[in-house]
C-alpha positions in Angstrom: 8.2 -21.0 -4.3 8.3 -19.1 -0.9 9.0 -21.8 2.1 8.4 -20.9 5.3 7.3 -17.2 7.3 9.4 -14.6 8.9 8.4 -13.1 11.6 11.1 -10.4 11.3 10.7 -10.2 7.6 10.5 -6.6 6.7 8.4 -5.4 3.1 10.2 -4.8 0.8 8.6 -2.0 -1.7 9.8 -1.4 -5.3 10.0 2.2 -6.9 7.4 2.4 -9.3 9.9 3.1 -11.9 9.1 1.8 -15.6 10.9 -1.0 -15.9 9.1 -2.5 -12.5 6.2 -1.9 -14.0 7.0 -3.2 -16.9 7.8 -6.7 -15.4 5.2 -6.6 -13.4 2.5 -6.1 -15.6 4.0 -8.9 -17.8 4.2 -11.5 -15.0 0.7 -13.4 -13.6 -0.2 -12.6 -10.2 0.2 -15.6 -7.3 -0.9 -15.7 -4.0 0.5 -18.1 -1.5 -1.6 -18.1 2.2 0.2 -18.7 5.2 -1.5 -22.0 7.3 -0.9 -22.8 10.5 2.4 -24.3 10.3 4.1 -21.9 8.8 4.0 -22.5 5.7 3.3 -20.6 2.4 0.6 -22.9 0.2 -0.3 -21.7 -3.5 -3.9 -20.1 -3.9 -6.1 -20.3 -6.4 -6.9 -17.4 -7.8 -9.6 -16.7 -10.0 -8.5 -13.2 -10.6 -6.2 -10.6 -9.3 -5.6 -7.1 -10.0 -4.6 -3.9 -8.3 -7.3 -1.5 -7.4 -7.0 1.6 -10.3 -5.6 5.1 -8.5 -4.4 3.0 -5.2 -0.6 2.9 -6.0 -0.5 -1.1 -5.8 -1.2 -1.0 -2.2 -5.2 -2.5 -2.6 -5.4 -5.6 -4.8 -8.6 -7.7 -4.9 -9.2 -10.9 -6.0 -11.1 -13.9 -6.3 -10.0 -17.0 -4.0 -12.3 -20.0 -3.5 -15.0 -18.0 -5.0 -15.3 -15.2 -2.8 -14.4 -11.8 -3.3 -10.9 -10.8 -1.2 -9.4 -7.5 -0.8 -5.7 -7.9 0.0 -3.8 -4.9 1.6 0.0 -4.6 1.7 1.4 -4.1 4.8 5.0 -1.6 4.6 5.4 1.5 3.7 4.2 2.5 7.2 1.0 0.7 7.3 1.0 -2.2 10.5 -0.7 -5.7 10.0 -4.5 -5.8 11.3 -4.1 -6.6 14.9 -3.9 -9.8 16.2 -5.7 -12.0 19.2 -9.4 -11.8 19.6 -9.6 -10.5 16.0 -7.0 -12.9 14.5 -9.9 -15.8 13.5 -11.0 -13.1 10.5 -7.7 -11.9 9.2 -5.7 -14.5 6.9 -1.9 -14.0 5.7 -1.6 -13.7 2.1 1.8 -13.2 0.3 1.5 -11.3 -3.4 4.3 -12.4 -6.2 4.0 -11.7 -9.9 6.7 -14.1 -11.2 10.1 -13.8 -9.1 8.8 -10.2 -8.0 7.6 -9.9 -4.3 4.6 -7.3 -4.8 3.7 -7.3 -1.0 2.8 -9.4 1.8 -1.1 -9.0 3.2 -3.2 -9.3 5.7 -6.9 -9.0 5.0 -10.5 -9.8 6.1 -12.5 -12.1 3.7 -16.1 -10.9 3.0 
């Protein structure tokens, strides 16, 4: 389980080669959302699944009952911004077993 949150932390992004895929598709999604110290607590997700045609950048999911759209940062996207906006964005991080799909900012709606 991921322990604490690194600023400097860079995204790492897979090839979509088969055998990622593969593992992926045979692993169970978990999200883990940052709080305010720091540290990475296990969600509970209902559901999660990428979005069809969006080359596993878009997942949604289910947490608490809501519906949640997670977006990977990387791959030359930035993080939503921060400061006046930062109340609506929460800090999700993406794992299907030991693979680190992406780590996301998003807005819940």
């Amino acid at each position: 389980m991921p322990t604490e949150l690194s600023p400097e932390a860079k995204i790492k992004r897979f090839d979509r080669d088969a055998e990622y895929q593969q593992k992926l598709n045979a692993q169970p999604y978990q999200i883990f959302r940052a709080g305010e110290d720091n540290q990475w607590r296990p969600v509970l997700a209902q559901q999660c699944a990428p979005y069809p045609d969006q080359d596993d950048a878009k997942h949604w999911a289910i947490i608490d009952g809501k519906p949640v759209e997670l977006s990977i940062i990387g791959n030359g996207s930035e993080p939503f911004p921060v400061g006046d906006d930062a109340g609506l964005r929460m800090h999700y991080l993406l794992m299907a077993g030991d693979i680190t799909v992406g780590e996301c900012y998003t807005e819940e709606y």
